[in-house]
N, C-alpha and C positions, 0 to 999 in steps of 0.2 A: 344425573349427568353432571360431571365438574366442569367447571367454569372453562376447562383449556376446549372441551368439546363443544361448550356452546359457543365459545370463540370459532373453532372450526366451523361451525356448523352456520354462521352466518357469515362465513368468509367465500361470496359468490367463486366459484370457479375460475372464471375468468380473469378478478382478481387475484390472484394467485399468480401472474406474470411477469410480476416483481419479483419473486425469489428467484425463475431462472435468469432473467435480469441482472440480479446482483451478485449469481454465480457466475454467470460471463464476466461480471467486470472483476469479481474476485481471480478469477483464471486467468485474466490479462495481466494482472500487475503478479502474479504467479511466474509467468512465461516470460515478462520483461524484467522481471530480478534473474533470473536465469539466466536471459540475454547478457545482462550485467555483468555476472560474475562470469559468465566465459569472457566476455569481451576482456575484461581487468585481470585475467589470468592468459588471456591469449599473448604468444610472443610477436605474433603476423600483427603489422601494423592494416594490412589489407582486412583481414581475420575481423580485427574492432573495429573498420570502418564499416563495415558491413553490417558487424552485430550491432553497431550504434544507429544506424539506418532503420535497420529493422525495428529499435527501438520505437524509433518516431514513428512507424507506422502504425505500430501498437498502441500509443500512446492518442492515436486519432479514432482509430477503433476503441478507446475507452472513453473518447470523449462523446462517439455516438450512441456508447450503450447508454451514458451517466445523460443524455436529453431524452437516450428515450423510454429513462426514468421517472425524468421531470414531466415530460408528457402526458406517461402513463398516472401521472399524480395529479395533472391536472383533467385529465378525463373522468377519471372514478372518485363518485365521492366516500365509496365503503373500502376503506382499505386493510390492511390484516393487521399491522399495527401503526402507531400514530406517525401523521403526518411529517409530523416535522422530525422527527427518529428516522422516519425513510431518506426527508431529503440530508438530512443531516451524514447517514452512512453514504449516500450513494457520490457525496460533497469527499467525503473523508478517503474515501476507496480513489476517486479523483485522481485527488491530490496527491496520493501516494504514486499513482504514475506520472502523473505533472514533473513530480520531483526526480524520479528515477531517471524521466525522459530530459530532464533540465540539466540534470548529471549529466546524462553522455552527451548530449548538446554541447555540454560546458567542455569537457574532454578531446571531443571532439574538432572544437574551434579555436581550446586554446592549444592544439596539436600536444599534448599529455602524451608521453611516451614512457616516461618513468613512472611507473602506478606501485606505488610503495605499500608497504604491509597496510597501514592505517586504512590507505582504501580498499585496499581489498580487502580488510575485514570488515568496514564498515558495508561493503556489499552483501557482501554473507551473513550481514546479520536483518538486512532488509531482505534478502533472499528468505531467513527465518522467518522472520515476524509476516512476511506475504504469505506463507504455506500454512500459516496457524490461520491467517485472517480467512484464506479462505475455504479452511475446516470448520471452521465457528459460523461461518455465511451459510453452507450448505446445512447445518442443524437448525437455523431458522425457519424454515419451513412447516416445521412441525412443531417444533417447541419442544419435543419429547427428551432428547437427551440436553438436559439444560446445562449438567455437570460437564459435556464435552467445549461446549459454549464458553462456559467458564474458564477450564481449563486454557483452553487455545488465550485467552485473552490475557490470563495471569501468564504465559509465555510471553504473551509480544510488549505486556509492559515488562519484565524482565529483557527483551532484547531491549527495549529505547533505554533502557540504565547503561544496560551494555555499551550502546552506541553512544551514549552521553560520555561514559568514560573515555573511549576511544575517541570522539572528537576532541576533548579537552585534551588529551595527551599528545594527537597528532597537531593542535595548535601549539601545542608548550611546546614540541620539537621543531617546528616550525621555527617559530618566536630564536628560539637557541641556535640553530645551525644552518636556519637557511639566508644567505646574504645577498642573494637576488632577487630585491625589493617585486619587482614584477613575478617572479618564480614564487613569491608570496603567497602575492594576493593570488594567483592561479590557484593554487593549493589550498587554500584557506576559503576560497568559496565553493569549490569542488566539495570538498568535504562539509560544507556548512549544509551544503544543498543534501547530499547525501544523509547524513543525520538530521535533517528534515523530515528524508522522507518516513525514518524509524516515527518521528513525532506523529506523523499523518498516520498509521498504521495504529497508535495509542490511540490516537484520536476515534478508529474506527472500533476498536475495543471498547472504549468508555460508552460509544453509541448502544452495540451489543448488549452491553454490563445493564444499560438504563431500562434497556427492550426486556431485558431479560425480568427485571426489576416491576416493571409494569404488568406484566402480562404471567408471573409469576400463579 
């Protein structure tokens, strides 16, 4: 019997309520970069207030699934893999809509009408790195395709390069051509918050990589 079976094989049943767990929270921040990017591409100012609404709703429905995670970690003491790997993903998956949801918040209050290339592709590319995150979530369950695991995760650190560049370039245009000291700082923490969230998405990648690493 190899070692991945007898891992299975004392991983109670019922323990096992963590994976669909952290495929809800992965599907949430899924459907809230989507929210995203229609919102940042719609021309209806009504259209984004709506989409950005609905954000915040999402982002309360990932705050109950990500407790009752923690929950679930402080009720069971046999878990499928280590402790602090789970609070650590279900922390990282989080944050990623924290940040998505702190974006339209931000957009939303500081009345953001003009959504220039930089954000919108800094959406699209948190849009990417959520579809991979939660391709690599669903393979944890079993541990069997370790290469798809992998895969998805050498994606979403290539997006956060991506997103590192494009933040650096949308502040250098910023810095250059924009003279409305206030129309600045709007734009410059918009986008800070937004390529944030790329970082939270690495961050749940390196957790993956460790698991993956462990349990090898």
């Amino acid at each position: 019997m190899s070692l991945n079976s007898i891992f299975q094989y004392f991983v109670p049943k019922d323990k096992k309520i963590f994976f669909p767990l952290f495929e809800q929270a992965a599907n949430n921040v899924v459907v809230m970069s989507n929210c995203l990017v229609e919102a940042v591409n719609s021309g209806s100012p009504v259209t984004r207030e709506e989409l950005y609404k609905q954000i915040d709703k999402l982002e309360n429905r990932g705050d109950e699934i990500t407790h009752q995670i923690y929950l679930e970690l402080g009720k069971n003491f046999i878990t499928p893999f280590d402790r602090e790997d789970i609070h650590s993903l279900a922390t990282a998956i989080d944050d990623v809509a924290d940040n998505i949801q702190g974006a339209a918040n931000r957009m939303l209050l500081y009345r953001i009408d003009d959504l220039n290339d930089h954000i919108k592709k800094l959406c699209e590319l948190i849009q990417q790195a959520s579809i991979d995150l939660e391709k690599a979530v669903k393979e944890l369950k079993d541990l069997r395709n370790v290469r798809a695991i992998a895969d998805s995760c050498i994606r979403i650190n290539s997006v956060e390069n991506q997103a590192d560049y494009v933040f650096d370039r949308a502040v250098a245009d910023l810095f250059l051509y924009e003279t409305d000291a206030i129309r600045l700082i709007k734009y410059k923490e918009i986008l800070s918050v937004l390529e944030t969230a790329t970082d939270r998405c690495e961050d749940a990648a390196n957790v993956m990589e460790s698991i993956l690493v462990k349990n090898a």
